[in-house]
N, C-alpha and C positions, 0 to 999 in steps of 0.2 A: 501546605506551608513550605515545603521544601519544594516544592514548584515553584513558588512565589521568589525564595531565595535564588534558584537557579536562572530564574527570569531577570531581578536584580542584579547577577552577577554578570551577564550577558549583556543587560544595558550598560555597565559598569565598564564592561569592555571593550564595548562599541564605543563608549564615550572616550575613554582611556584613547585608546584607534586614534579616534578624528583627534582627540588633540594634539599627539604624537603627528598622523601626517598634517594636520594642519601647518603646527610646527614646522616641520620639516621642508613644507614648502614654503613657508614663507622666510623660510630660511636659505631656502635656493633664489627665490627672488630677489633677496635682500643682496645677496652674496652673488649675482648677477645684472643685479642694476642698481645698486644703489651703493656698495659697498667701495665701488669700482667709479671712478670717473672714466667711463669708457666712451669709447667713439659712436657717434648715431651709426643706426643701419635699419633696415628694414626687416620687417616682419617676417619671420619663417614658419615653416609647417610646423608642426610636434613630430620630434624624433628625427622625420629626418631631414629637418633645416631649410634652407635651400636651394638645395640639392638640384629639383625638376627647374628651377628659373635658372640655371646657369647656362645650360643646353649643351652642347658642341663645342662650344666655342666661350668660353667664361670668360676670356679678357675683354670679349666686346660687350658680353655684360658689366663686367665692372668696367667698362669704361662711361654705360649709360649711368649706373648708379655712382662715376663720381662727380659727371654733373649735378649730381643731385645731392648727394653727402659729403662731397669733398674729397680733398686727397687721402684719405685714411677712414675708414670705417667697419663696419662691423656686421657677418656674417655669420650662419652655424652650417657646416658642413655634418650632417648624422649629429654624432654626438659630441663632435669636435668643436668649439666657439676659436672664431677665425678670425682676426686681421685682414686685412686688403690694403696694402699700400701701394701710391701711386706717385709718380711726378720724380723727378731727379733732387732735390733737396731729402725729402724723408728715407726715400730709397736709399739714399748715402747714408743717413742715419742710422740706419738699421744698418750696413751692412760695414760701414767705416766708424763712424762713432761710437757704437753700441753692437758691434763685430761680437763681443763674448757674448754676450744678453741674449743673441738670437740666431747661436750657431748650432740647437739643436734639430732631430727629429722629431716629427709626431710621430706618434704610435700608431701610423694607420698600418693595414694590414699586409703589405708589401713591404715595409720598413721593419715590421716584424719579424718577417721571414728572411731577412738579411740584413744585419745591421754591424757586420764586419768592414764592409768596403768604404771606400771615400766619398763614395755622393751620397750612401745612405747609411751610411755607418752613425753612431753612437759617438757624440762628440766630448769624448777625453782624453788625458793624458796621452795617452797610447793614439788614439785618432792624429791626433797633432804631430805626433813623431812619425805614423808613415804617411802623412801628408807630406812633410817637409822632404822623406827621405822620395819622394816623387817626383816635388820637384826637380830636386836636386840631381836626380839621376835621371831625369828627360830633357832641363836643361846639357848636362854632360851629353848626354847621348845623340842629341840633336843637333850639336856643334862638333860632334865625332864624324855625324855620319850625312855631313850633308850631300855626299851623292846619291844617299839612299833615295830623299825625294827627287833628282835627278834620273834616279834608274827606273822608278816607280812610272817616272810623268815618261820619260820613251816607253815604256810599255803599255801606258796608257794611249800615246798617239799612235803607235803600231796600231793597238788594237782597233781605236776607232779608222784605221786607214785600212783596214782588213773590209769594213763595209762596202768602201768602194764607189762611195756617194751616193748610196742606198738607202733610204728612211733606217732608223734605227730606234732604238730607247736604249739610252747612253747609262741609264739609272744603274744595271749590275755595274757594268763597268767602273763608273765613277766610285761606288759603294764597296766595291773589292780593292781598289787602288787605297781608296782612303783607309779601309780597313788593314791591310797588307802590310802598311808603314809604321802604324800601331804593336800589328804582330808580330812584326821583326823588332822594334824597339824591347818590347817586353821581354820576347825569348830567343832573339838572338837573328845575326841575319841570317838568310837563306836562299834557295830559288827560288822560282816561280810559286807563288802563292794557291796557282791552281791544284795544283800536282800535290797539295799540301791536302789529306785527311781530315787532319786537326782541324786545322784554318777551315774546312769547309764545315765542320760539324760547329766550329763556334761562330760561325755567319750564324748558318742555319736557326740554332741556339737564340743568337740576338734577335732574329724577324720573329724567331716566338714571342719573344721577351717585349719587343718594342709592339707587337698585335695586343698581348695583354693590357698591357701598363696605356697603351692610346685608346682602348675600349671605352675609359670613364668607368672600370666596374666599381658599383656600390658596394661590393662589401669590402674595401680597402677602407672609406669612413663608416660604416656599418658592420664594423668585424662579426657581428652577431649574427648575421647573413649566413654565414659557410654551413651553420647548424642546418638549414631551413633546404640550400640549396648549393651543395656541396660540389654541383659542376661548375660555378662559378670559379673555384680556386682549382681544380685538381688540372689543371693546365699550366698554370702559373706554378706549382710544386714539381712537376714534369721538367719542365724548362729548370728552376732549381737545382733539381735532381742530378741533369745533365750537366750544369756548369758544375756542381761539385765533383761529379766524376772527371771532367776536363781538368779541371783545376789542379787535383790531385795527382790526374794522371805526367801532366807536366811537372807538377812539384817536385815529381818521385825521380821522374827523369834530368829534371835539373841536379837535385841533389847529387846522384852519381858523378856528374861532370865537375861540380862543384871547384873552384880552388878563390882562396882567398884574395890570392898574387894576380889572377885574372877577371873581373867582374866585365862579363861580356854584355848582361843588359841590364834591364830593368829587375828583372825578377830575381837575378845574380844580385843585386843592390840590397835587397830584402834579404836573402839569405845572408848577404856578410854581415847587415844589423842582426841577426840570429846568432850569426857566428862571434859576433864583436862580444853581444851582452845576452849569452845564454840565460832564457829564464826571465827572460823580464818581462815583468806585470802584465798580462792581457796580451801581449805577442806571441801567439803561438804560431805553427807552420801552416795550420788550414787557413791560418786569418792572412797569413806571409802570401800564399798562393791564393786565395781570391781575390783578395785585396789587385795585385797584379790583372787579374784576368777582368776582372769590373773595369777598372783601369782602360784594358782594350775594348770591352763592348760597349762601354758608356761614352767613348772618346771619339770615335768616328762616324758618327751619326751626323751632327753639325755641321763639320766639313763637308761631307759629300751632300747634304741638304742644300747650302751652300751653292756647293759647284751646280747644282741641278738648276737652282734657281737663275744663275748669272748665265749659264747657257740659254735657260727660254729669253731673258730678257734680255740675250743678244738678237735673238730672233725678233722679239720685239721690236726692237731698236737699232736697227743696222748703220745706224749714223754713229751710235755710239761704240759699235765695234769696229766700224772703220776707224774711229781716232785711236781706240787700243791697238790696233793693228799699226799704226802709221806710228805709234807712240814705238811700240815692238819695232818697227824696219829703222827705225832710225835710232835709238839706244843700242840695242843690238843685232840689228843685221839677221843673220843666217846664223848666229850662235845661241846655242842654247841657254834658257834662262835658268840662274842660280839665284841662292837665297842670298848671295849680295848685291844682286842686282835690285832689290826689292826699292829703295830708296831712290831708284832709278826711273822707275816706271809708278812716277803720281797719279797718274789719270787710271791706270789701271787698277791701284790702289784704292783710289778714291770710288770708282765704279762698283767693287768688292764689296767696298764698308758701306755704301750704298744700299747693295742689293741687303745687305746686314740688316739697314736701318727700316728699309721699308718693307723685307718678308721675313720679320724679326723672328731666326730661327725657334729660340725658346720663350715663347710670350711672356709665361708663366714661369718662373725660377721654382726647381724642387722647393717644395712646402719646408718653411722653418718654424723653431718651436720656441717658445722663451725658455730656456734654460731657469730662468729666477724671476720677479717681480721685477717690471721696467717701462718703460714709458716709449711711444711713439707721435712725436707732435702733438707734448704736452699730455694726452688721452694714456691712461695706465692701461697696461699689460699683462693680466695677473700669468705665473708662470704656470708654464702649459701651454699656453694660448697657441695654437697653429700661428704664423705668420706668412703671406702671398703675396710677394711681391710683382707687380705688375710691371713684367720689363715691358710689355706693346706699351705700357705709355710714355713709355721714354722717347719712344718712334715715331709718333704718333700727334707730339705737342704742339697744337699750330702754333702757339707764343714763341717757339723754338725755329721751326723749322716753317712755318707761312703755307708753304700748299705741300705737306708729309704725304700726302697721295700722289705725286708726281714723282717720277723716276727720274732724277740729276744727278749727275754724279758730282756736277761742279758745286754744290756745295757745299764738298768736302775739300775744296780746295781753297787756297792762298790767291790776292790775284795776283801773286809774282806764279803761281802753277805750281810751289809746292801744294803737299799735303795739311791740312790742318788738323794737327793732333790735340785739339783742344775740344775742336766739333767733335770729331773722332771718337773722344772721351765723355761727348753727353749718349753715347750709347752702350749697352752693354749686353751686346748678346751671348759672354760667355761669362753672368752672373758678376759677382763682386764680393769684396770681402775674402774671408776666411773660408767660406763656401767655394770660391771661383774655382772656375775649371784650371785645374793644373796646367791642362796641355794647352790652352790657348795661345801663345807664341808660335809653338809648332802646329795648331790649326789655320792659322794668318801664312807662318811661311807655305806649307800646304797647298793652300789657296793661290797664292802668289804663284809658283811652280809648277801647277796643274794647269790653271786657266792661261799663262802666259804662253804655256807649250802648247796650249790647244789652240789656240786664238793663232798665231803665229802660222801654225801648220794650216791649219784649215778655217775655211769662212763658212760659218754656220748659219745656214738658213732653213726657213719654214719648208715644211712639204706640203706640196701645190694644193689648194681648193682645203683648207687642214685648219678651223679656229684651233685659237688655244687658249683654254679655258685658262684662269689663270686663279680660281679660286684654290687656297689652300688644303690641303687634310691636315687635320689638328690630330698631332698626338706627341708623342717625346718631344718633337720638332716640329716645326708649320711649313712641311714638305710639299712640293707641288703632284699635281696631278700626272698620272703616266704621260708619258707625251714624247714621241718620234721627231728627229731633227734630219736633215741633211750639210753632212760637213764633206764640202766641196776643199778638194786642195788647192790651195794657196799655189802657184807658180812662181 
């Protein structure tokens, strides 16, 4: 008899069970499609989503699926359910219209592990206030110091005149010069960059950081991973490890120098918000000094991607760096180029935003999150929801641009041979909204001052019997492949 009961009690609970997970999933279903007017998308694996069809390269996946579902549709990254927007109307949506709605983070597992700084930081009150105090003190400091990127770009042409018209790979050089101008802005000017310690352990620092974060590792949506296969992450905490000792180690030394009366850089800027409003909410001095040092390693990657790319496809196109060239002898002669010459030289301008639009530094804009329940072209949003905005198709849109695989610079131009800042503005490869890169003014002039000193000095061409592959590596950035150039002096 008491067997019989304990048999009944056992079916009792197995019943109990299934109706419970019954329940419960059809309560995730419900509360996954039906609750939600959500955007179509395609079928994913269990668990972890997506994930294997996006490959290498995701924005030229989502560019096939939005032929097929449109400009907005719907993903699952592991266990994250994901957005994909596409095309220059919704993209402004999200990022100008509905700017609050979708100016969080997800919770993947890099964002986890640093969620003080400005590109991955935690978006509140406090977020907002050293955003603004960045601008603010990179605009100042970049109309203070505009010989820095004059001193920067002669040190750059030295350098490359040290070759001697000898094959080369211009990539350190470019990538310390871009780098250089950042880490004087933040901690103040200095000498030579080489002879700098610091500056070389927080290079070093970022090519860990930018190897990581370009792998695609799964357990960034699959945080559950690290348990199973804990080599995955202990490289990525290494790198960590060492910006926090850098960061501190400058903080500490800022601090001594410190005076109120003289805010010599960026990270001077942060400390006098410290100094101004002791104690206030969520600012404290480790978030003061990362915040700044993120600031440097997150900032000079684009620029020097950038200058990499505009160099091969001078190489490419020797027609079109003979008119930068003829544009340079005839504005300005044998003087050096400044950042008020910029408005001077359209075609070289236009060339620039060009190489922008067609080797669209960040395809992919860091992942955003809805902060609250909100809508995307009409389709709801539940909050949470990751959001992916696809800047390659902003590049990319024949309706826009008629043959976007051809390299023209002209049309980014006026046909009176200005600039046209309106084309200019259907692209955005330093993000939008409340997200955008701070420094983006100072990556343009950058750009302007580096290439116009180089161009000018020297004519760069292919080295003999030498294809150049001109396929991208995908990772922070869609940098080009190593590649050797010969820059012949200009007489």
């Amino acid at each position: 008899m008491s067997s019989l009961f304990s048999d009944c009690d056992y079916l009792q609970f197995i019943n109990v069970f299934l109706l419970f997970s019954g329940s419960y999933i059809l309560w995730l279903i419900y509360n996954e499609y039906f609750r939600w007017y959500l955007p179509p998308g395609p079928w994913g694996l269990p668990i972890i989503g997506h994930l294997p069809a996006l490959g290498k390269n995701a924005h030229l996946t989502f560019m096939k699926m939005r032929a097929k579902y449109g400009d907005v549709f719907r993903i699952r990254l592991g266990s994250f359910p994901t957005i994909v927007v596409n095309g220059d109307e919704l993209i402004r949506e999200v990022t100008n219209a509905r700017v609050d709605d979708f100016a969080g983070r997800p919770g993947f597992y890099l964002f986890t592990l640093r969620d003080e700084g400005l590109s991955t930081g935690r978006y509140d009150d406090t977020w907002r206030l050293m955003k603004n105090v960045a601008v603010k003190s990179l605009h100042r400091f970049v109309n203070e110091n505009h010989d820095l990127l004059t001193d920067e770009a002669e040190r750059l042409v030295n350098a490359i005149s040290r070759h001697d018209g000898q094959p080369f790979s211009p990539k350190m050089q470019i990538f310390t010069t871009a780098g250089s101008v950042l880490y004087q802005l933040c901690y103040g000017r200095g000498n030579d960059v080489n002879d700098d310690k610091v500056f070389k352990r927080i290079m070093d620092g970022s090519n860990e950081f930018i190897q990581f974060a370009s792998a695609g590792n799964p357990v960034d949506v699959l945080p559950w991973l690290r348990y199973f296969m804990p080599w995955k992450t202990s490289a990525i905490r290494e790198v960590m490890s060492l910006s926090n000792e850098i960061s501190d180690e400058i903080l500490a030394n800022h601090e001594e120098t410190f005076s109120a009366n003289h805010i010599r850089d960026i990270l001077d800027s942060y400390l006098a918000l410290d100094y101004d409003k002791p104690g206030l909410s969520g600012v404290d001095k480790t978030r003061l000094g990362y915040t700044c040092y993120e600031f440097l390693t997150a900032g000079f990657e684009t620029t020097a991607t950038v200058s990499l790319w505009t160099l091969l496809y001078m190489v490419k196109h020797p027609d079109i760096q003979q008119k930068i060239y003829d544009e340079i002898s005839d504005i300005l002669g044998d003087s050096q180029a400044q950042v008020s010459d910029k408005s001077k030289l359209p075609f070289l301008e236009a060339t620039i935003t060009e190489v922008m639009r067609i080797r669209t530094p960040v395809t992919l804009a860091l992942p955003h999150a809805a902060v609250r329940d909100s809508k995307i072209g009409g389709f709801d949003v539940p909050k949470g929801t990751v959001v992916l905005l696809n800047l390659y198709s902003l590049a990319q849109d024949e309706s826009v641009w008629k043959d976007p695989h051809v390299f023209r610079p002209e049309r980014f131009l006026n046909p009176d041979g200005r600039i046209d800042r309106k084309k200019c503005n259907l692209i955005l490869p330093f993000g939008a909204g409340i997200r955008k890169c701070p420094g983006e003014n100072l990556a343009k002039f950058e750009l302007f001052v580096f290439l116009a000193s180089i161009l000018q000095k020297f004519e760069i061409l292919p080295v003999p019997d030498v294809e150049y592959d001109m396929t991208p590596i995908h990772g922070l950035t869609d940098y080009p492949q190593i590649f050797n150039i010969i820059a012949k002096h200009r007489k």
